[in-house]
C-alpha positions in Angstrom: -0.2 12.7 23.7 -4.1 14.1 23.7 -4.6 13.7 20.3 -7.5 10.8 19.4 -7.5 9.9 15.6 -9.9 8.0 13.4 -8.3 5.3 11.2 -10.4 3.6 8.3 -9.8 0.7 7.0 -7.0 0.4 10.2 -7.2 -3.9 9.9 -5.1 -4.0 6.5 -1.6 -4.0 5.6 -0.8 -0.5 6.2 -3.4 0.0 8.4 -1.8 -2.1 11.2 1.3 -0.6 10.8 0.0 2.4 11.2 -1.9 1.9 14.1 1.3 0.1 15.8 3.4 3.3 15.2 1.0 5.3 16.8 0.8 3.3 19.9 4.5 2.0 20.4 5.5 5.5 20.0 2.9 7.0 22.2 1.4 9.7 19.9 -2.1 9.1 20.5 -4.5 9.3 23.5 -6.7 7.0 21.5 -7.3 5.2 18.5 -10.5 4.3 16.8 -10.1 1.5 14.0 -12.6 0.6 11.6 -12.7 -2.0 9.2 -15.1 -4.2 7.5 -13.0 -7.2 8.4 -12.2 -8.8 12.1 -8.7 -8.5 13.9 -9.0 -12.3 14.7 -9.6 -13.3 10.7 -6.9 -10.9 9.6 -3.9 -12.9 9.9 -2.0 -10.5 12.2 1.2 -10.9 13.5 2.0 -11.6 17.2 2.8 -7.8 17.6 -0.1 -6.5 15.9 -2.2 -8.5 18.1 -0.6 -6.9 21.2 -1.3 -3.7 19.4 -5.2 -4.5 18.6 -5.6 -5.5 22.5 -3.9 -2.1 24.2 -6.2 -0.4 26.1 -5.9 3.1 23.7 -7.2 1.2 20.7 -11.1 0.8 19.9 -12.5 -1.6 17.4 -15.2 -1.2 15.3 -16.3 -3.3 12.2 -18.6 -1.5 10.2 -19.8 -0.6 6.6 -18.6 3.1 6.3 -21.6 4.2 4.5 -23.0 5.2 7.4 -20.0 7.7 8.4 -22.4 9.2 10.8 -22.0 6.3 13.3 -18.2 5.5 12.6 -17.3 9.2 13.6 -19.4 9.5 16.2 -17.9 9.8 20.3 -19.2 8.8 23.8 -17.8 11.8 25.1 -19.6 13.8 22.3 -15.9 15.5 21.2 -14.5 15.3 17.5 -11.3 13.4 16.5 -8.6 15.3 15.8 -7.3 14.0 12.6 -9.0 10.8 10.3 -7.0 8.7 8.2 -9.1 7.2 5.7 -6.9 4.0 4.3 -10.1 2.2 4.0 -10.9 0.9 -0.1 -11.2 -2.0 -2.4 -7.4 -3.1 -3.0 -8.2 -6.6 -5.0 -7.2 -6.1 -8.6 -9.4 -7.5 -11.0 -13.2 -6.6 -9.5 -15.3 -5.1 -11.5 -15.6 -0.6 -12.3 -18.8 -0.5 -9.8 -17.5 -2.3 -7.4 -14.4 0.3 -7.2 -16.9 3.2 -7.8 -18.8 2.0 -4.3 -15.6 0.6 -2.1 -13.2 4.0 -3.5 -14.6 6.3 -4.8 -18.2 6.5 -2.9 -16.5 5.2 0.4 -14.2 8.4 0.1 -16.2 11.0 -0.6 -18.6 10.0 1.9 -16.6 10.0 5.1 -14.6 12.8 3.2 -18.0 14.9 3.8 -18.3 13.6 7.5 -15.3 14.7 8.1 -16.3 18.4 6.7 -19.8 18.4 8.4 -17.7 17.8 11.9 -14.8 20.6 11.0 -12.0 17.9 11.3 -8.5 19.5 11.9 -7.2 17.0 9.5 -8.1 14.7 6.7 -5.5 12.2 5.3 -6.9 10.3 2.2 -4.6 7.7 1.1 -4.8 7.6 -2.8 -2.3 5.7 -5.0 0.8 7.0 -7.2 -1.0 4.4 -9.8 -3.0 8.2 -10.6 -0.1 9.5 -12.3 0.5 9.0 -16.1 3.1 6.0 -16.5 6.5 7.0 -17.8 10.4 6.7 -17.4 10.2 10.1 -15.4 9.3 10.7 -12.3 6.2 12.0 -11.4 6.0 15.3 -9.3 3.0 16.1 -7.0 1.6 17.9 -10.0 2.4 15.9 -12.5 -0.7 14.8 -15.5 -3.3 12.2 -13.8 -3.7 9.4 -16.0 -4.5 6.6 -13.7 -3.8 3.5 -15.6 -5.7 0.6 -13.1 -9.4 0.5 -12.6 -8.5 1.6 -8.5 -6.3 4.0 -9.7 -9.4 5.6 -11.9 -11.7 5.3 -9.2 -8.9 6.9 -6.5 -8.5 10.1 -9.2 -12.4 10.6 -9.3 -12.4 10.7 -5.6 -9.4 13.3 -5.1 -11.2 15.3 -7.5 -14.3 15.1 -5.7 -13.5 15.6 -2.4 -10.8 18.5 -3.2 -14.4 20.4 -4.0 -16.1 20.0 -0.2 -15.8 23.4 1.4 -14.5 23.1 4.6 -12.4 20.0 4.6 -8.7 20.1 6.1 -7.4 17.6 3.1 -4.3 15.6 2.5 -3.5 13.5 0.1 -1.1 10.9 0.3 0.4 9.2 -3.4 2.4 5.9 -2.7 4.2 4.3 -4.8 4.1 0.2 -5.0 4.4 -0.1 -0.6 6.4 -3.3 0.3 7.5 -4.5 4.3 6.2 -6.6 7.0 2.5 -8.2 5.6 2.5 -6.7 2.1 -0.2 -9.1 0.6 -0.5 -6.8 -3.4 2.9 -5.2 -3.7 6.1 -6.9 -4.4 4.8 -10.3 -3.1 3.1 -11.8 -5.5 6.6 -11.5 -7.5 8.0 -13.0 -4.4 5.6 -15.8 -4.2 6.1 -16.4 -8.3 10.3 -16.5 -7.2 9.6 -19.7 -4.7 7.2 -21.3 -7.5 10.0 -21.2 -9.8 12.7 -22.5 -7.4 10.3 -25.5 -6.8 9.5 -25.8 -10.3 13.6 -25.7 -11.0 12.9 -23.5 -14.3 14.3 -20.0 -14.7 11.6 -17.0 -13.9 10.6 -14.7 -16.5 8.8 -11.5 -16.5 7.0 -9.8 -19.5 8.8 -6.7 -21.1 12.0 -5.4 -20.0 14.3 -5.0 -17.1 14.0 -1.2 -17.0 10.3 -1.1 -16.5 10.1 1.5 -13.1 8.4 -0.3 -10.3 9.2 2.7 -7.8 8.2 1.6 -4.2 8.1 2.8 -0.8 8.4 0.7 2.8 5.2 0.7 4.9 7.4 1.8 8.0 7.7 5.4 5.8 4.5 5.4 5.0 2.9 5.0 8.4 5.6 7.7 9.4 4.9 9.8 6.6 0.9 9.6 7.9 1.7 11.0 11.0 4.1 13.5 9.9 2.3 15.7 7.5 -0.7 15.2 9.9 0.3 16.5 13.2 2.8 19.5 14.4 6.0 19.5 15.9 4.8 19.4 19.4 3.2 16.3 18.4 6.1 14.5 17.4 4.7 15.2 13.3 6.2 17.7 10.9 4.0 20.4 10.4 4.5 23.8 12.2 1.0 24.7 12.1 -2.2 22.5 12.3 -3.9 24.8 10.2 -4.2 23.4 6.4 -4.9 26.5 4.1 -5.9 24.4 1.1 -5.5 20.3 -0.2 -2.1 19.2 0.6 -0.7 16.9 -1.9 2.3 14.6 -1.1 3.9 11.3 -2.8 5.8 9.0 -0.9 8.8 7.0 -2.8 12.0 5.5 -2.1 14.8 7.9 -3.7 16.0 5.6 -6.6 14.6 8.1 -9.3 15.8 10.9 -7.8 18.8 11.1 -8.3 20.3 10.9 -4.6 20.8 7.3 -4.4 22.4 4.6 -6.6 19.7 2.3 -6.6 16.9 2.6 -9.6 13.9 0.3 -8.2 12.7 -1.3 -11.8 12.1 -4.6 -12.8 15.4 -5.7 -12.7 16.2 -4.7 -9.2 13.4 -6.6 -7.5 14.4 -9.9 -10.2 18.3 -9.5 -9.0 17.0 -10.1 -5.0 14.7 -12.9 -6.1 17.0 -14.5 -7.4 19.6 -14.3 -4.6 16.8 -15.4 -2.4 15.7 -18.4 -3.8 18.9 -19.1 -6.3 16.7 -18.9 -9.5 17.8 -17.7 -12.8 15.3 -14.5 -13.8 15.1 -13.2 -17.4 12.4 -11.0 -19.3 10.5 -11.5 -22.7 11.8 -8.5 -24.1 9.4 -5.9 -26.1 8.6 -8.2 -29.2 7.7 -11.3 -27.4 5.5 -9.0 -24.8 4.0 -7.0 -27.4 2.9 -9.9 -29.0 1.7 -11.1 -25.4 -0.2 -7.8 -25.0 -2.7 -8.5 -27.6 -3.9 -11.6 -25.9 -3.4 -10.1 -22.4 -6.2 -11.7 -21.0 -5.6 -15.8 -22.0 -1.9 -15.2 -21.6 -2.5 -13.7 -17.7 -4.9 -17.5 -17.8 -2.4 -19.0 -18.6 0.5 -17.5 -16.6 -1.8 -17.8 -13.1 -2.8 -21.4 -14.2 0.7 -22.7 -13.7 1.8 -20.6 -10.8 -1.2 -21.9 -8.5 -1.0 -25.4 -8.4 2.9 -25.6 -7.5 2.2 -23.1 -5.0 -0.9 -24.8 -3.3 1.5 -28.2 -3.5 4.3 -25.8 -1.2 1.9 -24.8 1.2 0.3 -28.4 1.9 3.8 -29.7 2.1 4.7 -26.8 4.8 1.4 -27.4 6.7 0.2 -24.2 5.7 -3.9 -24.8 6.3 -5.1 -21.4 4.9 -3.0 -17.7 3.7 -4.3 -15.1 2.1 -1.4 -15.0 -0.1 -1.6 -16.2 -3.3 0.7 -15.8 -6.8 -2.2 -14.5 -8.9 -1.4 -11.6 -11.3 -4.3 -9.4 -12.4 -3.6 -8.8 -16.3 -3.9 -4.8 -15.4 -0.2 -5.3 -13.6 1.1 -7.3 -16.8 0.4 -4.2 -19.1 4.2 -1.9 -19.7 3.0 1.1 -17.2 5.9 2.0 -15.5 5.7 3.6 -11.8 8.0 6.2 -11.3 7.6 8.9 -9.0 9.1 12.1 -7.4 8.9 11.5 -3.3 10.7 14.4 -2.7 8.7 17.0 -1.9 7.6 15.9 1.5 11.2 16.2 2.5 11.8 19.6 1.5 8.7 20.8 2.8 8.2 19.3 5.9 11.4 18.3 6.9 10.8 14.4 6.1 13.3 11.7 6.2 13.2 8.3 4.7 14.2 5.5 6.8 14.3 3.1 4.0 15.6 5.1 1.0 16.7 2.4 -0.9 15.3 -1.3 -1.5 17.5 -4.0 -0.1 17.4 -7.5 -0.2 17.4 -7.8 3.5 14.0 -5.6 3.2 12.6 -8.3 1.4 13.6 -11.4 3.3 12.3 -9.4 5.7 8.9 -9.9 4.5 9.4 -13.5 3.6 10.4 -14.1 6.9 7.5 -12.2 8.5 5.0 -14.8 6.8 7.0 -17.4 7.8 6.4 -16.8 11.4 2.7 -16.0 11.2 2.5 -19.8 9.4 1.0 -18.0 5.9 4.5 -19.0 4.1 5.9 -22.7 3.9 9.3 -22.7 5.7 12.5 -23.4 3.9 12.1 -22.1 0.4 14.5 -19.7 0.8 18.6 -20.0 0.1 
């Protein structure tokens, strides 16, 4: 393919996904990555590394506040499409530092991206925009972001929806899971093998029907590509041309009706407990209520005895140094269900989901992942 695309923020979890799909499916010509942080500190996996040394892929770390630099070519030409996946993702940092690393970060190379009359811009937000609820959210459901990124995500959509001349479209995951998810379901994961070693039974705040819709990363690097490029290219779209903002969610299909699996709290509890042969329960609404108004010593407390019997399975599997870790910012402990409509992408484009449902082979799957790059202690697993 001719195409050469722009991927921000191309080092993190679905980042080098993304850029792997490109290149082992040969849909690019080239591939510019940029990232604040190094390929060799990044903890990638044997594959990704093959992937980061292929001859169509470019490296670049830099701070995108000078967009200018970032876009700019040898050859003088424009990219064809930019994926910006690049933003804060820790929970728990403070509102300015979102404003800068989201918000700011977007809407500058948003702009860039206008200025140089960009066929395509793909800004990744979150599905975290959406007002939590038992029902799924559609595409144009009521934004009311309930976590500090989310808010900073909605006040750059906004923003950027406003630059004249930008070909825009916006991508709403739900909770992403696979291969190298550090934030999504693996801190619960992480919490599961605490419990096993601890030999107690594992118990979440509220109930088992709190929505925790999610989506794998390999849909979501397809789903990149596919409202991005045409046919011809191996995407979905019949045209390049992008009238006005596109808006799509991406979500596996337990809420909408065509599947028998409901992805909730007590889905993701059944597979941990399968995988590590642990008893899972939940406080219930009383008991978390209570837990609610003291949201910030209970989350203390909760991370306080999840850390040290995790740190004491990692020296015992000779794991030196992983960026995974069983912490739990108190915004994810707060009863915001996230449940959302990933239809739409499928009726309009032609999309199809790989990985409708969540499976418990899905998530070994990522256990197993770690295991190999030598971030997750061998053998805690049944």
């Amino acid at each position: 393919m001719s195409l050469n695309v722009l991927v921000l923020g191309g080092v993190g979890f679905i980042g080098r996904n993304f850029v792997a799909y490109l290149i082992e499916n040969n849909l690019v010509n080239s591939v510019r990555v940029v990232d604040k942080v190094l390929p060799a500190t990044a903890y990638l996996s044997a594959e990704h590394k093959k992937i980061f040394a292929d001859s169509r892929v470019e490296f670049k770390q830099a701070n995108l506040v000078n967009a200018e630099k970032v876009f700019s070519r040898e050859d003088g030409k424009q990219f064809d499409i930019v994926f910006n996946l690049a933003a804060e993702t820790k929970y728990g940092q403070a509102e300015e530092v979102y404003d800068e690393k989201v918000y700011q970060l977007s809407v500058t190379v948003a702009k860039e991206a206008a200025k140089r009359k960009i066929r395509a811009f793909v800004e990744v937000s979150t599905g975290q925009v959406y007002e939590a609820g038992k029902k799924p959210s559609a595409e144009d459901g009521k934004i009311k972001p309930w976590t500090l990124i989310a808010k900073a995500k909605a006040k750059a959509e906004e923003e950027i929806t406003k630059i004249p001349g930008l070909n825009l479209i916006i991508i709403r995951p739900a909770i992403v899971y696979g291969p190298f998810d550090i934030l999504g379901i693996t801190p619960r994961l992480i919490i599961g093998a605490v419990y096993s070693h601890l030999k107690e039974e594992m118990k979440f705040l509220w109930t088992k029907d709190l929505k925790i819709n999610t989506v794998h990363v390999a849909d979501v690097v397809r789903a990149l590509w596919h409202v991005s490029a045409t046919v011809e290219e191996k995407g979905g779209r019949v045209s390049p041309d992008i009238a006005s903002p596109e808006i799509y969610n991406l979500a596996d299909k337990g809420d909408t009706g065509n599947q028998s699996l409901t992805i909730d709290q007590g889905t993701v509890n059944t597979f941990i407990e399968k995988i590590f042969n642990i008893s899972t329960g939940f406080q219930g609404t009383v008991v978390s209520q209570f837990a609610k108004l003291n949201l910030e010593s209970i989350t203390e407390d909760v991370n306080e005895k999840h850390l040290q019997p995790w740190s004491e399975l990692c020296k015992a599997g000779e794991i030196a140094n992983t960026p995974l870790t069983p912490y739990l910012d108190r915004e994810l402990l707060k009863d915001n269900a996230l449940s959302i409509d990933g239809s739409k992408i499928e009726k309009t484009l032609n999309f199809k989901y790989i990985h409708p449902e969540m499976t418990e082979a899905l998530v070994r799957q990522v256990i197993d992942e770690f295991v190999q790059a030598k971030i997750w202690p061998a053998g805690t697993t049944k």
